[in-house]
TIPA-454991 format. One record per residue: residue number from 1; x, y negated, z negated of N, C-alpha, C in turn; residue in three letters; chain. Coordinates in steps of 0.2 Angstrom, whole numbers, plus 5000, padded with zeros to 4 digits. Example, Ala and Ser with C-alpha at 12.3 -4.5 7.8 and 13.67 -1.06 7.14 Angstrom:
<sites>
SITE   n n_c1 n_c2 n_c3 ca_c1 ca_c2 ca_c3 c_c1 c_c2 c_c3 res chain
SITE   1 5066 5028 4961  5062  5022  4961 5066 5016 4961 Ala     A
SITE   2 5064 5011 4965  5068  5005  4964 5064 5000 4961 Ser     A
</sites>
This chain:
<sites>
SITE   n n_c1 n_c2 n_c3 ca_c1 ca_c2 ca_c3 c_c1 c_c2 c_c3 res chain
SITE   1 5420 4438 4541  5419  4444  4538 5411 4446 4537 Unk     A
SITE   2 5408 4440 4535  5399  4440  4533 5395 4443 4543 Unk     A
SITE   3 5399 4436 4548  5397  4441  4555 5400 4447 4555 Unk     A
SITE   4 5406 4451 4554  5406  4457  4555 5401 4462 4552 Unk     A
SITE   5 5399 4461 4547  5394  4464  4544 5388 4463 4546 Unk     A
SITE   6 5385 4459 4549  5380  4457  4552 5381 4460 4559 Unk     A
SITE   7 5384 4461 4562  5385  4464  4571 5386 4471 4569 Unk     A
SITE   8 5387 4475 4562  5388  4480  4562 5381 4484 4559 Unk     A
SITE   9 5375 4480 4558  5369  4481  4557 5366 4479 4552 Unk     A
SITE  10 5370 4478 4546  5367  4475  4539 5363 4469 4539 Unk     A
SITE  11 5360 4469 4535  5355  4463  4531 5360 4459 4527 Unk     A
SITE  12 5361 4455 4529  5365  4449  4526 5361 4442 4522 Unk     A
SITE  13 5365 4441 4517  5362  4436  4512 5368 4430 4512 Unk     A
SITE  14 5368 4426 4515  5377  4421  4512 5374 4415 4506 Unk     A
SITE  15 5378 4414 4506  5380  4407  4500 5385 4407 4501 Unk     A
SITE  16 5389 4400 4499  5393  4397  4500 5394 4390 4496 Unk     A
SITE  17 5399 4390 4491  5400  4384  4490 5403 4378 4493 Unk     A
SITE  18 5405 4381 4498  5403  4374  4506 5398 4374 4510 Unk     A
SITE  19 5392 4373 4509  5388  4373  4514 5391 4373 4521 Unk     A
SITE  20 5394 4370 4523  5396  4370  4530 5398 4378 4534 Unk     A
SITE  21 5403 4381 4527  5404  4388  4529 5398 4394 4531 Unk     A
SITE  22 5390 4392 4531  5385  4395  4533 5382 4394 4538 Unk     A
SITE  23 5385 4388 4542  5381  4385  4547 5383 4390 4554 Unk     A
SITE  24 5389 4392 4552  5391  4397  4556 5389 4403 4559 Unk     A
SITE  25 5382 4404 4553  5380  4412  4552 5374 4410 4554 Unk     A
SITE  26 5372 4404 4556  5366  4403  4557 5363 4409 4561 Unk     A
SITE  27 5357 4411 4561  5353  4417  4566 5356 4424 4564 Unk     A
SITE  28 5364 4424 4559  5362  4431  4558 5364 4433 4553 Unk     A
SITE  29 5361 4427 4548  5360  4430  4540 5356 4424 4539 Unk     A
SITE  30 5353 4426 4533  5349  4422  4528 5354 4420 4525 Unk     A
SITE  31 5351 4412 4521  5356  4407  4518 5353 4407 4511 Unk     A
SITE  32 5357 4410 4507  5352  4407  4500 5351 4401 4496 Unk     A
SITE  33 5349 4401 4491  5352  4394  4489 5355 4394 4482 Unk     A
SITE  34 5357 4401 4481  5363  4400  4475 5367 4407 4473 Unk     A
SITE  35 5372 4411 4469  5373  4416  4469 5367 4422 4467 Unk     A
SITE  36 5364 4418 4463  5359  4422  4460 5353 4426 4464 Unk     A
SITE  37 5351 4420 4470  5347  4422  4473 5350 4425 4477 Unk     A
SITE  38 5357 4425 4480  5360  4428  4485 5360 4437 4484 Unk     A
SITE  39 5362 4438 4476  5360  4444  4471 5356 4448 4474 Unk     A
SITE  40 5349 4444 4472  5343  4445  4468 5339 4450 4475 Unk     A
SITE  41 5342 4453 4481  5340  4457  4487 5343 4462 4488 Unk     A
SITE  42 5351 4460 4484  5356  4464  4486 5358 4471 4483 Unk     A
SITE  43 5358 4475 4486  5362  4482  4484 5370 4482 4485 Unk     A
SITE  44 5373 4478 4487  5380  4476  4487 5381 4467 4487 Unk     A
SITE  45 5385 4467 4483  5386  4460  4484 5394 4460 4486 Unk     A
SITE  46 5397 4455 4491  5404  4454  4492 5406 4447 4488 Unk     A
SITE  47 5412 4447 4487  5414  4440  4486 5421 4438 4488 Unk     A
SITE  48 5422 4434 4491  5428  4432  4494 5428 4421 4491 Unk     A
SITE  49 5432 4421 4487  5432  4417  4483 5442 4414 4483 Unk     A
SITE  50 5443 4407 4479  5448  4405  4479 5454 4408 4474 Unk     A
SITE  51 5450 4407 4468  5454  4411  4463 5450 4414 4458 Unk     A
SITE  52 5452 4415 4450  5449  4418  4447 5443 4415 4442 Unk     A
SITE  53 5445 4408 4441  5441  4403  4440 5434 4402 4444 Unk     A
SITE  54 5434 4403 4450  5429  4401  4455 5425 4410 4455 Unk     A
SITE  55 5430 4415 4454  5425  4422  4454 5420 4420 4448 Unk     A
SITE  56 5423 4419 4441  5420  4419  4436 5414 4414 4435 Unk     A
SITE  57 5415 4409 4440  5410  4403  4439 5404 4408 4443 Unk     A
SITE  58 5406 4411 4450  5400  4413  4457 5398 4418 4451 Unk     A
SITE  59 5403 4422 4448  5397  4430  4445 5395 4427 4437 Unk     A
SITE  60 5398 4423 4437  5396  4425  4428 5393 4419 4425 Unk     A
SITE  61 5392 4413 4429  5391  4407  4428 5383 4407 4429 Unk     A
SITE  62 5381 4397 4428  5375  4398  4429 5373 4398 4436 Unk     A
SITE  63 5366 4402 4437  5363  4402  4444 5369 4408 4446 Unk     A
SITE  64 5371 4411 4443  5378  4417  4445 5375 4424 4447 Unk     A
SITE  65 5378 4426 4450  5378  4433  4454 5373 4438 4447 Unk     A
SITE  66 5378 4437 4442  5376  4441  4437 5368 4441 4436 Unk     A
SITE  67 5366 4434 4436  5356  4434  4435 5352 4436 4441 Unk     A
SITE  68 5355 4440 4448  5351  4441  4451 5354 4448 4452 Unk     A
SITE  69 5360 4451 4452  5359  4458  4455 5358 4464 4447 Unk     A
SITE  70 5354 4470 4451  5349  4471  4447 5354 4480 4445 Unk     A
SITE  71 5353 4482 4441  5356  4490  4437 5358 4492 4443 Unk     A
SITE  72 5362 4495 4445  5364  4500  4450 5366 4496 4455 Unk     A
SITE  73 5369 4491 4456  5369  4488  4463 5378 4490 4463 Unk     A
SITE  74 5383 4485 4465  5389  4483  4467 5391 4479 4468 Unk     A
SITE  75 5395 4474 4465  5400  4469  4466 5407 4472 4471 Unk     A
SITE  76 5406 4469 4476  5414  4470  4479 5418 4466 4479 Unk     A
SITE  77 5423 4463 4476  5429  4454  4474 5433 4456 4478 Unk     A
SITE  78 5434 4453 4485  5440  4452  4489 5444 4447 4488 Unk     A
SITE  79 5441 4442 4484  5448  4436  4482 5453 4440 4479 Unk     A
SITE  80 5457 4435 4480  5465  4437  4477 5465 4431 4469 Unk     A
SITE  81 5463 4435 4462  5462  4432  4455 5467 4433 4453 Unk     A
SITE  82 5471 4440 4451  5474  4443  4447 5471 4445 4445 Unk     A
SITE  83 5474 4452 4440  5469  4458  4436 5465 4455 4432 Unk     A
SITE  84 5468 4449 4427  5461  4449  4420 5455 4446 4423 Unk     A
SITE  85 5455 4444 4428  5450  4439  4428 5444 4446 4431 Unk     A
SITE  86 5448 4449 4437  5444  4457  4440 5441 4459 4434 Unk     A
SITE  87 5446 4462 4428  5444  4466  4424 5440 4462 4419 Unk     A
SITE  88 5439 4457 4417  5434  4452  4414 5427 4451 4415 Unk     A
SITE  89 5428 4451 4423  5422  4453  4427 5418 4458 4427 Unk     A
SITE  90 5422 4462 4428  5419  4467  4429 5416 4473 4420 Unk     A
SITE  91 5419 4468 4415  5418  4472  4411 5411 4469 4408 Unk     A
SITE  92 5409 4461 4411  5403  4455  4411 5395 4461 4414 Unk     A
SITE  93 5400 4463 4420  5394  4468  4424 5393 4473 4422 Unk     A
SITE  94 5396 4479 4420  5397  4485  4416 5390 4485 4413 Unk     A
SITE  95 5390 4479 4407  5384  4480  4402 5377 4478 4406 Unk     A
SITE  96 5378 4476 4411  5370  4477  4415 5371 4481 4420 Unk     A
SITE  97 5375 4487 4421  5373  4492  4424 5375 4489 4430 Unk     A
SITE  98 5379 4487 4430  5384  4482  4439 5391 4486 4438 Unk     A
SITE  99 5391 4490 4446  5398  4493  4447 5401 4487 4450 Unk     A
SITE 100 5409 4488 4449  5415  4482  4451 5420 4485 4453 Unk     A
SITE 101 5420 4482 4461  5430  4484  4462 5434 4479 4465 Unk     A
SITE 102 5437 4478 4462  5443  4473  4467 5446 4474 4471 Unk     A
SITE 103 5446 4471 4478  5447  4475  4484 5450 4466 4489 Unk     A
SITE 104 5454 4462 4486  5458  4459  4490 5461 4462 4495 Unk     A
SITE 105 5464 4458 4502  5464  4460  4506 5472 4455 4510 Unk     A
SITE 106 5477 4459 4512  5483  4456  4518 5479 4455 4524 Unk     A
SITE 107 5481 4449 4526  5478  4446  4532 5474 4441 4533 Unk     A
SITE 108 5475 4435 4538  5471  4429  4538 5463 4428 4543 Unk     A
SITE 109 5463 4422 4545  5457  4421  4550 5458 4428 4557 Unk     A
SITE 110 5463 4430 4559  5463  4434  4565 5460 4439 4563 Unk     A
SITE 111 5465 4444 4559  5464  4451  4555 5455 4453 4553 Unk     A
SITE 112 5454 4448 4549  5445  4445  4546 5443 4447 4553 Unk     A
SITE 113 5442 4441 4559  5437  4441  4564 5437 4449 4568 Unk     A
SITE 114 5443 4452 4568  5445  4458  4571 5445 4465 4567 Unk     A
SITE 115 5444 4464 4561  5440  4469  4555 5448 4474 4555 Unk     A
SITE 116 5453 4471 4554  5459  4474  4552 5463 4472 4546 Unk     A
SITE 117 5459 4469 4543  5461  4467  4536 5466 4472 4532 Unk     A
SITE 118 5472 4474 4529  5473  4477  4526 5470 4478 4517 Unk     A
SITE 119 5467 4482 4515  5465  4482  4510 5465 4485 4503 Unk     A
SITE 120 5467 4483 4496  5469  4488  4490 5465 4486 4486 Unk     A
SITE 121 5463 4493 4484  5457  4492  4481 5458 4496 4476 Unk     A
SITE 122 5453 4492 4470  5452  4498  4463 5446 4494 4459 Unk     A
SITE 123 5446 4502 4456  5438  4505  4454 5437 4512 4453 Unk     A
SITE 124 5432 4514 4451  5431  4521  4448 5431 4524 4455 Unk     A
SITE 125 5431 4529 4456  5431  4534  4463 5423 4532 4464 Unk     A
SITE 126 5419 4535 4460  5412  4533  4464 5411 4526 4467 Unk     A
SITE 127 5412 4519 4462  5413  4513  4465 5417 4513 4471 Unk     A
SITE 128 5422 4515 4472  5426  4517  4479 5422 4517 4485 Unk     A
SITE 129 5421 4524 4482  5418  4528  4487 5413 4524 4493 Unk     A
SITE 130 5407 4520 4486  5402  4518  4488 5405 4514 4492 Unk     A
SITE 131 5410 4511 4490  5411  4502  4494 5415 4506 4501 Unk     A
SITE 132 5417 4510 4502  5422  4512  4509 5417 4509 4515 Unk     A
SITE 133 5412 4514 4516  5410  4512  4520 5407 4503 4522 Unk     A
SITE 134 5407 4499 4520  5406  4492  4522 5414 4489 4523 Unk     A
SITE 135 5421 4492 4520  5426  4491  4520 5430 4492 4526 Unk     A
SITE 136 5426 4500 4528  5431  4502  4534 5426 4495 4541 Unk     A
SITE 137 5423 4492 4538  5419  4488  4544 5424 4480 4543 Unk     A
SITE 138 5426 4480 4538  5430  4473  4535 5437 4475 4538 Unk     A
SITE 139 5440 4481 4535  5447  4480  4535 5449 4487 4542 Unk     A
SITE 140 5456 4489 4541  5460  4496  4544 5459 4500 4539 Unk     A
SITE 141 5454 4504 4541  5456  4512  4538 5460 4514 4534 Unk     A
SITE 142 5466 4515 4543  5473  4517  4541 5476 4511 4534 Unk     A
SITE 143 5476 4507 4532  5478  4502  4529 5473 4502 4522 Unk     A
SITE 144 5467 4505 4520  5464  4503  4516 5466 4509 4509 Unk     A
SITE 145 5469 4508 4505  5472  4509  4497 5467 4510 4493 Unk     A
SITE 146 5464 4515 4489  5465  4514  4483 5467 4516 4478 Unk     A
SITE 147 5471 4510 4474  5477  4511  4470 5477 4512 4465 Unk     A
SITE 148 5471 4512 4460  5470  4511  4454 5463 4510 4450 Unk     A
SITE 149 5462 4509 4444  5455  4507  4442 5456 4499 4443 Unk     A
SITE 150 5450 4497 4440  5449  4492  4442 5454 4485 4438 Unk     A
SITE 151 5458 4482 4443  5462  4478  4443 5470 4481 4446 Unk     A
SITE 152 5468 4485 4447  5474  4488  4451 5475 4484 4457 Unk     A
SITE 153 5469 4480 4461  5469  4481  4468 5471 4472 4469 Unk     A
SITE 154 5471 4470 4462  5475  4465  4463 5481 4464 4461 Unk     A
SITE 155 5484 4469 4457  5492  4472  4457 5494 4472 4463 Unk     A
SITE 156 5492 4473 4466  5495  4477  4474 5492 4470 4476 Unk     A
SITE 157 5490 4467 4478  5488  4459  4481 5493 4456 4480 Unk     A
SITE 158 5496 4454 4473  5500  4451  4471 5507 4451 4471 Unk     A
SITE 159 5508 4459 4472  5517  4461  4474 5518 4461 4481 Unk     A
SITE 160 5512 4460 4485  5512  4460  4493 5514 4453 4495 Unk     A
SITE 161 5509 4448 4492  5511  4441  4492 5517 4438 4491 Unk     A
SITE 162 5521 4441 4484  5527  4438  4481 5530 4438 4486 Unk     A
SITE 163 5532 4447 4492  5534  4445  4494 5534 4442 4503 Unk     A
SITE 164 5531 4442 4502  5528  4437  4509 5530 4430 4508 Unk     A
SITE 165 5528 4427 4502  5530  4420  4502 5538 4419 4501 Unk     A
SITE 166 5540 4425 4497  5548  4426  4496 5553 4423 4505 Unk     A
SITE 167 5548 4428 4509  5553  4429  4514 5551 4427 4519 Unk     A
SITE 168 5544 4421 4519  5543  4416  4523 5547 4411 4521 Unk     A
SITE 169 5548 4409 4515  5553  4404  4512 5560 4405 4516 Unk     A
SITE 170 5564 4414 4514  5570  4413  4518 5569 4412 4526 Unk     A
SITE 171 5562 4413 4530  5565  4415  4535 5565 4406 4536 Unk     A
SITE 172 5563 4402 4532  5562  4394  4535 5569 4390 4530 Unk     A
SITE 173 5573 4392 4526  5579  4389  4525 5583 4391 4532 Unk     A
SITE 174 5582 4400 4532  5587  4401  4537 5585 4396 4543 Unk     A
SITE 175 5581 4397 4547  5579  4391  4552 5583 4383 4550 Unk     A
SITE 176 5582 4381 4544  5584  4374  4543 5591 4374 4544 Unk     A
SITE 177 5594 4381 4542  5600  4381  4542 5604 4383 4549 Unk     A
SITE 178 5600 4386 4552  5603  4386  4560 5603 4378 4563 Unk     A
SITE 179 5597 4376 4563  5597  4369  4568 5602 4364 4562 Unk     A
SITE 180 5602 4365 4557  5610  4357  4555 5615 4362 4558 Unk     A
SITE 181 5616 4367 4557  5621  4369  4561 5622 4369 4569 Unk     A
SITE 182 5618 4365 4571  5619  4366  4578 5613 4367 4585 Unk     A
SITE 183 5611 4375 4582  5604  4377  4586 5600 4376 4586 Unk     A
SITE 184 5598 4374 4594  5591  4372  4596 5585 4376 4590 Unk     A
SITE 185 5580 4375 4593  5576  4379  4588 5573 4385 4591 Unk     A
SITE 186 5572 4385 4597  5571  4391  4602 5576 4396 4600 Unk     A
SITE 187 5583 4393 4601  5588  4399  4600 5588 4402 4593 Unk     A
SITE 188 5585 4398 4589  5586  4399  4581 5582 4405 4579 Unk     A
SITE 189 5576 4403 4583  5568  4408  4583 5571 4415 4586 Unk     A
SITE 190 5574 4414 4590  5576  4421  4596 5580 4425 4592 Unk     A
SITE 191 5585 4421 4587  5588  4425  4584 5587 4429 4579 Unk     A
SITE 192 5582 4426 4574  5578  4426  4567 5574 4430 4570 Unk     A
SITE 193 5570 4433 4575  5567  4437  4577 5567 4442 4580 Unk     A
SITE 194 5576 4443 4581  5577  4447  4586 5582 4450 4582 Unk     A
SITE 195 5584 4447 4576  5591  4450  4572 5589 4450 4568 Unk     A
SITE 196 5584 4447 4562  5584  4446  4555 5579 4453 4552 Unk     A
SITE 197 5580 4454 4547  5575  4459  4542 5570 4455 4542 Unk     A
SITE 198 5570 4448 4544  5562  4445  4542 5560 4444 4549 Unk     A
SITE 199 5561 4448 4554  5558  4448  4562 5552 4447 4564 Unk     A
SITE 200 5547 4452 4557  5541  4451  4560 5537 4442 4558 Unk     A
SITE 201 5541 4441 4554  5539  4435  4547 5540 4430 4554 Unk     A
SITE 202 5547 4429 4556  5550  4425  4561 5544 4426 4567 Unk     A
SITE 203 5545 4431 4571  5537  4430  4576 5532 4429 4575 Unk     A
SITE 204 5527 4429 4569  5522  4427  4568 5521 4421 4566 Unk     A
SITE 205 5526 4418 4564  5526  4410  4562 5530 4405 4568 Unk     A
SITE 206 5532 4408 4574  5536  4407  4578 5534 4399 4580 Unk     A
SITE 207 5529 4397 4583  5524  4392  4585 5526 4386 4580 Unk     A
SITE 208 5522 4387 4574  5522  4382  4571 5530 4380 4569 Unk     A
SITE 209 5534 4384 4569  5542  4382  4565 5546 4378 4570 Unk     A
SITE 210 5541 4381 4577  5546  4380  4582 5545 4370 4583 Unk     A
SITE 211 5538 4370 4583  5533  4365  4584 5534 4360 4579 Unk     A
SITE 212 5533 4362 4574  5532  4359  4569 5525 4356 4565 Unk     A
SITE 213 5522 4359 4569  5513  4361  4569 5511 4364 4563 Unk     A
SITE 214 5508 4361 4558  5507  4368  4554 5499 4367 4552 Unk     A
SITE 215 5497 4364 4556  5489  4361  4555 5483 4367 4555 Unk     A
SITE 216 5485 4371 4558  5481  4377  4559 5483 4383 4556 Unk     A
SITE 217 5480 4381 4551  5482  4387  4543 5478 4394 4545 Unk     A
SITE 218 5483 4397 4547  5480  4404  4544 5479 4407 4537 Unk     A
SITE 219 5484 4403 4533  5482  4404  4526 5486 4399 4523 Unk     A
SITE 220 5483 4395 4518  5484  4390  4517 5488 4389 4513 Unk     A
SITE 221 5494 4383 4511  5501  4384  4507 5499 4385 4499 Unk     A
SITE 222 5493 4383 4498  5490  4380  4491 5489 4386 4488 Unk     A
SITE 223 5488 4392 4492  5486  4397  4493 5491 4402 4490 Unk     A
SITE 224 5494 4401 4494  5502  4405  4492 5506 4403 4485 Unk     A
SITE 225 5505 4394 4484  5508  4393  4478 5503 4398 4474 Unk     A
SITE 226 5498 4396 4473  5493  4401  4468 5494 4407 4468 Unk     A
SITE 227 5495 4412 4473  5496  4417  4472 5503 4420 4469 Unk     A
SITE 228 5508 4416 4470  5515  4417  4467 5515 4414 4462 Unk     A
SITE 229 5511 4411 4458  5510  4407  4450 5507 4413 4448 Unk     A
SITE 230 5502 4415 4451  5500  4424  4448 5503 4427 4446 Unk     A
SITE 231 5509 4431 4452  5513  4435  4450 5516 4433 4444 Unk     A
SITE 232 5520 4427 4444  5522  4425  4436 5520 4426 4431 Unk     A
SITE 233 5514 4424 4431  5510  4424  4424 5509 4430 4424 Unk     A
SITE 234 5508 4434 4429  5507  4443  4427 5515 4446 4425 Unk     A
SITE 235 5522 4444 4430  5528  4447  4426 5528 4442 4418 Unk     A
SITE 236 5526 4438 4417  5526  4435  4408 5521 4439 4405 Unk     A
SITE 237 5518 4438 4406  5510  4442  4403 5515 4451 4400 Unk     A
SITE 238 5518 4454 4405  5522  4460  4404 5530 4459 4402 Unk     A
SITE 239 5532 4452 4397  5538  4453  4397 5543 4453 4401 Unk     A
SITE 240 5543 4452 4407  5546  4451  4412 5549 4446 4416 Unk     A
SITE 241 5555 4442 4419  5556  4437  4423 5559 4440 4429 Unk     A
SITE 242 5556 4433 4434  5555  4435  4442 5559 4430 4443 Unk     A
SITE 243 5565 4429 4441  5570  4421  4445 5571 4418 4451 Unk     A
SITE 244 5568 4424 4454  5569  4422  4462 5562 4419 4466 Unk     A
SITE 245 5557 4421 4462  5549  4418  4465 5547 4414 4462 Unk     A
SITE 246 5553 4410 4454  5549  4407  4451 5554 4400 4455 Unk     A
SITE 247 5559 4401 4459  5562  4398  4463 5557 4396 4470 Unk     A
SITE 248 5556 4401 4473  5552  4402  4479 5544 4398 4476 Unk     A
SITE 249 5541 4399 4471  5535  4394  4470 5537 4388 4467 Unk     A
SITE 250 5543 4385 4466  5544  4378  4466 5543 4377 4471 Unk     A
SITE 251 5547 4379 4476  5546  4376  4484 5542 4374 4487 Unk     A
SITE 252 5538 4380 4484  5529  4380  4488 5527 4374 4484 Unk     A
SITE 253 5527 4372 4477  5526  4367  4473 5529 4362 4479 Unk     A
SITE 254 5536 4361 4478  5537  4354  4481 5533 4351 4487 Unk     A
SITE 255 5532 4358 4494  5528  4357  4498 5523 4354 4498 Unk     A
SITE 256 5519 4357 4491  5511  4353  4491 5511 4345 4489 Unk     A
SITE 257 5517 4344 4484  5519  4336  4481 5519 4333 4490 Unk     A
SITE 258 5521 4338 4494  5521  4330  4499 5516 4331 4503 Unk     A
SITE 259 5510 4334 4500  5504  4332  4507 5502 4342 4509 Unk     A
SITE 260 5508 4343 4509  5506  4349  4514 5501 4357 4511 Unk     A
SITE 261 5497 4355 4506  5494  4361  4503 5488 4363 4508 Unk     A
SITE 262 5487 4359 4513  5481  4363  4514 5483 4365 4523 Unk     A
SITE 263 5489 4364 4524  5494  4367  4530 5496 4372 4529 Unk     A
SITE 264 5497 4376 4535  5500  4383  4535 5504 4385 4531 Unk     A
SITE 265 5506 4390 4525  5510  4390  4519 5517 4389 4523 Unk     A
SITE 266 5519 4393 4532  5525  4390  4534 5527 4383 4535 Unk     A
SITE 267 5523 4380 4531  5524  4372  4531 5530 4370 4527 Unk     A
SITE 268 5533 4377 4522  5537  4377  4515 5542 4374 4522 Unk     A
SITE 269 5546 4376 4526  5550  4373  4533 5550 4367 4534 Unk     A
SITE 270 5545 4365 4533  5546  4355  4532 5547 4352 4527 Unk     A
SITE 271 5546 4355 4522  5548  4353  4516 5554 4353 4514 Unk     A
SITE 272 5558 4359 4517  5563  4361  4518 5568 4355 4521 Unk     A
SITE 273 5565 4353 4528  5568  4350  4532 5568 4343 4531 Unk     A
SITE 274 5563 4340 4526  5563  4334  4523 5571 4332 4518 Unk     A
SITE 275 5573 4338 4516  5579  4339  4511 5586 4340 4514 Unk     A
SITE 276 5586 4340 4522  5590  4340  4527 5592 4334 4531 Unk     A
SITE 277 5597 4330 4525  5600  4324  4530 5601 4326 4539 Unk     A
SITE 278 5598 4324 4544  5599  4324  4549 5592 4327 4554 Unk     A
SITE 279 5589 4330 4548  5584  4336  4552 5577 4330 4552 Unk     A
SITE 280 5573 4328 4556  5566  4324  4556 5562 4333 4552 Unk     A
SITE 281 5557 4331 4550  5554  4335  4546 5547 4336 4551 Unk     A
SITE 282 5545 4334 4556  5541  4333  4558 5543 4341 4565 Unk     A
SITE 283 5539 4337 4571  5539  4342  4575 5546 4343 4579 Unk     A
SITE 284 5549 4348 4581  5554  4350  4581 5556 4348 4589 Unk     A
SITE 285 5561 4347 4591  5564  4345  4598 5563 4351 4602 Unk     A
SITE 286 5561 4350 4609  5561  4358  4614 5554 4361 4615 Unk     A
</sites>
């Protein structure tokens, strides 16, 4: 995301709480040496962070975002936090004169390097407005929402995820359950791809389910528990119970108990398959 902004002519600033993550951008950004200095240039700042704890630590902590960008700048949060932490934020920067919108984002390493991110955002219309243009360089146009003030835009993050992890779960029980019943894995894939509601879920994860590979995380399982822990805590937070995600984020829970959190969240299928007298859990036959 930081090279598409860079190849699209911006003056780029990075930091990284993994240094290793800048080495990448070597020659076409400056590297700072902490949020604040990263700030302290900028008339936009982005953030794409783990959760809501790591936004509040990069903005609000020491050496944080907050000590370097100066009355009238932007914070743009593309992590997926949930609302309080957005609207926590952003009410931190308010008082110094820092616009906020949260603008998470559907799609992994591909979508990013190809600037077709799907995008939902919220924030005042002007805050909007301003962030569109560096947006339509990040994400699809056609795809980019805004849905609300700010915290809305991770409402719409989080209802997007619930169901994605929902029905990457079913499409990998039903997979578990074609091959103890019988079917190769090829055929199981062809079917689940070519007949099921979760078609596009099934061809996208086709490789690794088929394989049993799940080491090249497009997005990472640990990721997905986290995000369906969100949605929870947000239908409690509102009196409400989710029985069926709160089912689907144990799964993803038990996946991580054996190793696999930092595997493709398709990896919930071996977890799956571990619990399948006859099935090896491992890479699949064919």
């Amino acid at each position: 995301m930081a090279g598409r902004l860079s190849d699209a002519g911006h003056d780029v600033v990075v930091w990284s709480r993994t240094r290793a993550h800048t080495e990448a951008l070597a020659g076409r950004a400056q590297v700072a040496g902490s949020p604040a200095d990263a700030g302290s240039t900028a008339d936009v700042a982005i953030t794409m962070l783990t959760d809501g704890g790591a936004l509040e630590e990069v903005a609000l902590g020491r050496d944080g975002l907050v000590g370097g960008l100066a009355s009238g700048s932007l914070l743009i949060d593309m992590s997926t936090t949930g609302p309080a932490p957005a609207r926590k934020v952003a009410t931190a920067l308010e008082e110094r004169g820092v616009e906020f919108v949260d603008a998470p984002v559907a799609g992994s390493v591909g979508p990013a390097t190809e600037g077709t991110l799907a995008i939902m955002v919220g924030g005042s219309d002007e805050a909007v407005g301003r962030a569109r243009p560096l947006l339509e360089i990040l994400g699809d146009p056609e795809r980019t929402w805004h849905v609300g003030p700010v915290g809305a835009g991770q409402a719409a993050k989080l209802m997007i995820n619930l169901v994605l992890g929902g029905v990457t779960a079913a499409v990998a029980e039903g997979f578990t359950l074609g091959r103890l019943l019988g079917l190769s894995p090829d055929i199981a894939l062809d079917v689940l791809e070519g007949a099921s509601v979760a078609a596009q879920t099934a061809r996208s994860k086709r490789e690794p389910l088929r394989s049993g590979d799940y080491g090249d995380p497009g997005f990472r399982l640990a990721l997905m528990h986290k995000d369906l822990r969100l949605a929870l805590d947000a239908a409690r937070a509102a009196r409400a119970s989710l029985p069926v995600t709160e089912r689907v984020a144990e799964l993803y829970a038990g996946a991580k108990g054996q190793g696999l959190a930092d595997q493709d969240y398709a990896a919930v299928a071996a977890y799956l398959a571990s619990m399948a007298p006859g099935l090896e859990p491992g890479p699949s036959e064919g």
